[in-house]
C-alpha positions, 0 to 999 in steps of 0.5 A: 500500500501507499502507506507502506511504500511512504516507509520504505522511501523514509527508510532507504537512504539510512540503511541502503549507504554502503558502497551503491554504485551509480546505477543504483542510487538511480534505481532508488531515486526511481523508487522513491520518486511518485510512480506507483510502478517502475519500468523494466524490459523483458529479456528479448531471448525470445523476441524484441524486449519489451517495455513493462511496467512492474507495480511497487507493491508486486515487486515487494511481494515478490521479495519479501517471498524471497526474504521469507524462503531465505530468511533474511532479517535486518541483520543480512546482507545482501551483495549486488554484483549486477546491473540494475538496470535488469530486473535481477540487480532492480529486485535485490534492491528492493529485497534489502529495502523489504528486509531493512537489512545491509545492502553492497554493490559494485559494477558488474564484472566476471570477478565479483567482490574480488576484495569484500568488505569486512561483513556482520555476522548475519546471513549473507546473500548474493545474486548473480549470473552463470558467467559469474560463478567461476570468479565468484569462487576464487573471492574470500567472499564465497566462503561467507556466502549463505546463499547464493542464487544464479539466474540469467542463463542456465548454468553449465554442467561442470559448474553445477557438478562444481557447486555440488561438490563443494556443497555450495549453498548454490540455487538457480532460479527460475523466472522471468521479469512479468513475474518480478524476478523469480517465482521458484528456486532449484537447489544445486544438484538436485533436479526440480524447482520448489515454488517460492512462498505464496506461488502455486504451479499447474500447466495448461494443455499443452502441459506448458507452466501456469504460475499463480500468485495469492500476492501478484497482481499478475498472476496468473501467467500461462509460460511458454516453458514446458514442465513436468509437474511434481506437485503444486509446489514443485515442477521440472523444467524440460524447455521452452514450448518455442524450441520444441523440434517436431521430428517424423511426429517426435517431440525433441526438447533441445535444451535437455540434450544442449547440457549435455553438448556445452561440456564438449566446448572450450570456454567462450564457445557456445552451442544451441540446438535447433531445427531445421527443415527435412523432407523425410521428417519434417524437421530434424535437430542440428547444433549450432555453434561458433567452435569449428572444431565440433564434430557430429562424432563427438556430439553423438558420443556425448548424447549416447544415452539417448534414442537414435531419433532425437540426436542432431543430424548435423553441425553448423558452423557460425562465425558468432552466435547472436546474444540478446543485450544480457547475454542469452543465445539468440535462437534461430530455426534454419 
């Protein structure tokens, strides 16, 4: 409510004075200015980014869901390595105002908090992205962290096999900017997604994800994101309905075998698999990346658990994969 936000802008520049760079201090002069609502863009991974306006009072059920999940109290502190010009770095904002508690930033690079600060004692949370992770384990910060979660891009296996082993306090997250960030949350090593507080899961027809909200206004969003529903708390991710390959009647699910392609890379490379056009079977999977040393033999060993009919038929080589501005593949059918 009005009252409520009134607080929150009284509050923010008394708690939220430690090391806030350019970005968000205009992130908190857009809060705290009269607007009930703030203006974010969608990722543009699956068409142009689109202009959204994201209600106050949404995005603060959004965090306080994240703050009650993580328990996060006034005495926390929450790290900032992103920009918030992205709904990631605009919600850990608003997460510290929610939880009154310590909030740090520093400019987004791919060695985060390489020189933290002395920290408190209390919890310790910070939000960041897959190409963040290996810098983030050589910080003294790692060590500290509570929590840690990872949204953005899935991460790569070898990272996630990474973090399990060193039993990091490591989760993805799973959500998009409609829904202020996210809605549900997978422990590192683990397979599925646990709703965050007040979320529900069901899918429609075409066993897409519906995520509904007893505190977000927008809600219910039917995805495009194919799931497999354990409860309506819990739910696996299979991929996006966009990206499904019909192949002779076969439905391939690219980013299920994409997991397995990414560790066959060198570091900087990427890889995607899409679809193609084929007279015997409508459409057949191929991977596309910008590694030409990438063999078919290599990809079908890769995937040897798998039926004959789902493996890519073929390797195309591109000079540069097109990313979207935060970093995601650009897919493309053929």
């Amino acid at each position: 409510g009005t009252t409520q936000l009134q607080r929150l802008r009284a509050m923010a520049p008394s708690h939220l004075r430690l090391a806030l760079t350019p970005e968000a201090r205009s992130f908190l002069e857009e809060w705290e200015g009269p607007l009930p609502y703030v203006v974010a863009h969608t990722s543009g991974s699956t068409g142009t980014p689109k202009e959204i306006r994201l209600l106050k009072s949404d995005m603060l059920a959004s965090a306080r869901a994240t703050v009650e999940f993580f328990q996060i109290s006034s005495a926390s502190t929450l790290f900032l390595p992103l920009s918030p010009s992205y709904i990631a770095g605009k919600m850990q904002i608003v997460r510290a105002l929610a939880a009154e508690c310590q909030l740090i930033c520093e400019a987004p690079s791919n060695r985060p908090f390489k020189n933290p600060p002395t920290l408190s004692n209390g919890s310790k949370l910070i939000a960041i992205v897959p190409s963040q992770i290996e810098g983030l384990l050589e910080s003294p910060l790692f060590n500290e962290l509570t929590h840690i979660i990872i949204g953005g891009a899935p991460i790569p296996p070898h990272f996630e096999s990474l973090l399990t082993s060193l039993c990091a306090p490591a989760w993805a997250t799973y959500g998009m900017t409609e829904t202020c960030s996210h809605v549900a949350l997978r422990r590192i090593g683990t397979a599925s997604f646990k709703a965050l507080p007040g979320f529900t899961f069901s899918t429609d027809t075409r066993g897409c994800l519906i995520i509904s909200s007893q505190t977000l206004s927008t809600t219910p969003i039917t995805t495009n994101d194919i799931v497999t529903l354990l409860s309506p708390t819990e739910m696996i991710f299979r991929g996006r309905a966009d990206n499904v390959i019909n192949s002779g009647g076969i439905k391939i699910h690219p980013e299920e075998l994409e997991r397995l392609i990414v560790p066959l890379l060198p570091p900087g490379y990427k890889a995607y698999i899409t679809g193609r056009k084929s007279e015997r079977w409508g459409e057949e999977a191929v991977v596309v990346t910008d590694w030409p040393a990438l063999s078919i033999n290599s990809v079908t060993k890769a995937l040897s658990g798998h039926h004959d009919y789902l493996l890519p038929k073929a390797i195309i080589i591109l000079p540069e994969i097109p990313l979207t501005s935060s970093g995601k593949i650009i897919r493309q059918r053929l």
